[in-house]
C-alpha positions as a Markdown table, in Angstrom:
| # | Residue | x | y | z |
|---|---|---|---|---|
| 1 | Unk | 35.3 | 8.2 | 37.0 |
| 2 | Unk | 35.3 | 6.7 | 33.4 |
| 3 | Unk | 31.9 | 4.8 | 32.0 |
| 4 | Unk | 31.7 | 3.0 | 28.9 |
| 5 | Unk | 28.4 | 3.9 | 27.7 |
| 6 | Unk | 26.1 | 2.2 | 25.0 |
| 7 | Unk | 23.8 | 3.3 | 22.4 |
| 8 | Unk | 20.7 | 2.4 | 24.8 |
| 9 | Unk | 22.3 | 5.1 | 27.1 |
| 10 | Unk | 22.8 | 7.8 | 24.8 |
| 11 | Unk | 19.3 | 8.0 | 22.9 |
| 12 | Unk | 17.6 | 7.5 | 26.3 |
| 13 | Unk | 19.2 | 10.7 | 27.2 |
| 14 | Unk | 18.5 | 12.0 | 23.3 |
| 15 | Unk | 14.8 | 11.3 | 23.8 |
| 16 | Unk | 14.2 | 12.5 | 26.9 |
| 17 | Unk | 13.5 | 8.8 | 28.1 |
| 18 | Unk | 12.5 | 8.3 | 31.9 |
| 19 | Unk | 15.8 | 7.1 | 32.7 |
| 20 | Unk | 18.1 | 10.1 | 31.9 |
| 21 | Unk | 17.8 | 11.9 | 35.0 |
| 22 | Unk | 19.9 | 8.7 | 36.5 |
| 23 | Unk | 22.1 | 8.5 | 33.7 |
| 24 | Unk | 23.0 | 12.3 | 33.8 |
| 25 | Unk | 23.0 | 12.0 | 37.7 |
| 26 | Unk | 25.6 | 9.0 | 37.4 |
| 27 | Unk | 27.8 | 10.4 | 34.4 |
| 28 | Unk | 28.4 | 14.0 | 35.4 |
| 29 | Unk | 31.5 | 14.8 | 35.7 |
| 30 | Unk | 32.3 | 11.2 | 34.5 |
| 31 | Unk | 35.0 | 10.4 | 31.2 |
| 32 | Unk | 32.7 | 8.6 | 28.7 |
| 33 | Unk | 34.0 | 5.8 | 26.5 |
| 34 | Unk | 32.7 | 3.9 | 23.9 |
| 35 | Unk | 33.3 | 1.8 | 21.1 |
| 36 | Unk | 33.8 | 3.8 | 17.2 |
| 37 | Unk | 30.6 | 1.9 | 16.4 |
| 38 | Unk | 28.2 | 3.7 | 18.6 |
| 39 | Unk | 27.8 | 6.8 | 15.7 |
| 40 | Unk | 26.6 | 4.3 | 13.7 |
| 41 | Unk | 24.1 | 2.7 | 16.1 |
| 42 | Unk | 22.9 | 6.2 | 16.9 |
| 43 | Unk | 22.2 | 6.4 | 13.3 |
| 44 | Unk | 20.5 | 3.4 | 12.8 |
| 45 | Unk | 18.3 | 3.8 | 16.4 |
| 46 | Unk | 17.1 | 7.4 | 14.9 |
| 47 | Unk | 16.6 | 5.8 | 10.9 |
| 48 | Unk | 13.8 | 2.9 | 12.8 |
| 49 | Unk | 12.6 | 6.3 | 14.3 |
| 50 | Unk | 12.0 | 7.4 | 10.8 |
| 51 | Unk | 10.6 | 4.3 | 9.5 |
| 52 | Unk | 7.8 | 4.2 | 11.6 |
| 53 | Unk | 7.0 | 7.9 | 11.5 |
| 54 | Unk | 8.1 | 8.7 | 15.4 |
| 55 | Unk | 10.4 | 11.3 | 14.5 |
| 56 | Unk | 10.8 | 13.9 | 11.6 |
| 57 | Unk | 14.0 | 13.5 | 9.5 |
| 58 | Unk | 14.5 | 17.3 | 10.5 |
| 59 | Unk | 14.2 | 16.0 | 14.5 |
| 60 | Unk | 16.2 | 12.9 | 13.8 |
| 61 | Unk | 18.7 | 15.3 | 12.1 |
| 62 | Unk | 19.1 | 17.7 | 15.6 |
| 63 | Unk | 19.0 | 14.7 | 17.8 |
| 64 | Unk | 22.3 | 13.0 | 15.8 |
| 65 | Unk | 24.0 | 16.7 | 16.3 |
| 66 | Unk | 23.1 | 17.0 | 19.7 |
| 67 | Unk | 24.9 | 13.6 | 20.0 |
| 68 | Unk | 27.9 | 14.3 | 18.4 |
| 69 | Unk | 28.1 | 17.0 | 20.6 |
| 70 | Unk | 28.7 | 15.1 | 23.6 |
| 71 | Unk | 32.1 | 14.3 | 24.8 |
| 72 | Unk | 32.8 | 10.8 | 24.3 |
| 73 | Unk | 36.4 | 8.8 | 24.1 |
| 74 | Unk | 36.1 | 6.6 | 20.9 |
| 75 | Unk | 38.4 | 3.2 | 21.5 |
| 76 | Unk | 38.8 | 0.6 | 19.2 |
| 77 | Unk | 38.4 | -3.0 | 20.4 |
| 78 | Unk | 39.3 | -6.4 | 19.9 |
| 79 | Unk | 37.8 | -8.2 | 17.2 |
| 80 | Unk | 38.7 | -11.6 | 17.9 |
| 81 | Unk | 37.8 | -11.1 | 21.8 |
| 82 | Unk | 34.2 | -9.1 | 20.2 |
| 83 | Unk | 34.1 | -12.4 | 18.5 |
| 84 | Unk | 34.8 | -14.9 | 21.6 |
| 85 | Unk | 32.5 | -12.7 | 24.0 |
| 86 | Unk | 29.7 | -13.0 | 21.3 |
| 87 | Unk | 30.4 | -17.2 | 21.0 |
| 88 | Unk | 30.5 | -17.4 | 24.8 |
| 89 | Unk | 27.6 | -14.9 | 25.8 |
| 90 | Unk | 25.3 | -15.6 | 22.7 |
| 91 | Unk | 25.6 | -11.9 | 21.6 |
| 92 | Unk | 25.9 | -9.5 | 18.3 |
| 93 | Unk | 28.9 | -8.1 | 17.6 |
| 94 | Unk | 27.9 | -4.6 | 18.7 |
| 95 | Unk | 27.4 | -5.4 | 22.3 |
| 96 | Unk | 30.2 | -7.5 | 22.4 |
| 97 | Unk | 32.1 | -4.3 | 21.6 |
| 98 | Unk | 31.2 | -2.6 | 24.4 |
| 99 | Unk | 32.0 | -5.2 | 26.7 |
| 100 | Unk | 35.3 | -5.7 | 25.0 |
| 101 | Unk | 36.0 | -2.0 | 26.0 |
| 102 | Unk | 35.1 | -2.3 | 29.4 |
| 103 | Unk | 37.1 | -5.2 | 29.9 |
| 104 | Unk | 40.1 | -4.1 | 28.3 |
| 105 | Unk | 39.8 | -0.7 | 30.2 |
| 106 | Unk | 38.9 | -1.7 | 33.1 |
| 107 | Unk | 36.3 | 0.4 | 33.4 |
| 108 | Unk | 31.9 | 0.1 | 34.4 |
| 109 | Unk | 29.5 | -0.1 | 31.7 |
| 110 | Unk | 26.1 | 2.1 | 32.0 |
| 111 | Unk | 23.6 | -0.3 | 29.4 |
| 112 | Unk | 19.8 | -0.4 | 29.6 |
| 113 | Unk | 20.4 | -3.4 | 27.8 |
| 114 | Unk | 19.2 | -6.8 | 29.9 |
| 115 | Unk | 21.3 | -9.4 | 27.9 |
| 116 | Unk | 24.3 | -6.6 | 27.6 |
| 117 | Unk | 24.0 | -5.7 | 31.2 |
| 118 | Unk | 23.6 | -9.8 | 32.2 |
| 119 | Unk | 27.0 | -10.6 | 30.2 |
| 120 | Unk | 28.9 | -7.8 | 32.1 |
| 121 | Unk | 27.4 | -8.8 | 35.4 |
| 122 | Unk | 28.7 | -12.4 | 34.4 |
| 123 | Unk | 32.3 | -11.4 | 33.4 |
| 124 | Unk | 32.5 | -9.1 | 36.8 |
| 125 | Unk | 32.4 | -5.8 | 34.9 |
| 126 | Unk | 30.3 | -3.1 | 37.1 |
| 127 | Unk | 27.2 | -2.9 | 36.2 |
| 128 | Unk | 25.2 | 0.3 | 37.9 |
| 129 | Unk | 21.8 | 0.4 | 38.1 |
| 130 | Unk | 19.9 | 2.9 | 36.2 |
């Protein structure tokens, strides 16, 4: 089984969040796959961390290499579907990305997300609940 997984996904897990057990429950033994963009997003979820004193930089620092750690398929997308899925579902560019690779692969998304999740459920990408 192959799951395009967002950034919500990945620092729920990072932080312990109440919904990891599911997530790790639904992606073991799973292929992950995601967008090049999610390091960056990882990076930018852990620096608003920082900003409002939630996290250490030496914490934020072990949570990014715990991240890179896990085994994830990097996949470029489409940037003038990114573009059409953001016109047509009201969405930034970085969650169009993810649905571009889902769509393009074929393959379910796993999002905490709501609008994310909503746009997949209304281009028929699976969508499992977490």
């Amino acid at each position: 089984m192959e799951y395009v997984v967002d950034a919500s996904i990945l620092v729920a897990v990072l932080l312990n969040e109440p919904e990891k057990g599911r997530i790790i429950e639904l992606t073991k033994d799973a292929d992950l796959v995601a967008p090049g963009c999610v390091p960056w997003e990882i990076a930018n979820a852990l620096s608003a961390m920082l900003r409002r004193n939630r996290i250490s930089t030496d914490v934020a620092r072990s949570l990014f290499g715990t991240f890179e750690k896990v085994p994830i398929r990097y996949v470029s997308v489409e940037f003038g579907n990114v573009l059409q899925l953001c016109g047509d579902h009201s969405l930034y560019a970085y969650d169009a990305h993810y649905l571009d690779c889902a769509q393009r692969h074929h393959i379910p998304i796993l999002s905490l997300d709501k609008r994310l999740r909503q746009a997949a459920v209304e281009l028929r990408i699976p969508t499992p609940e977490i």
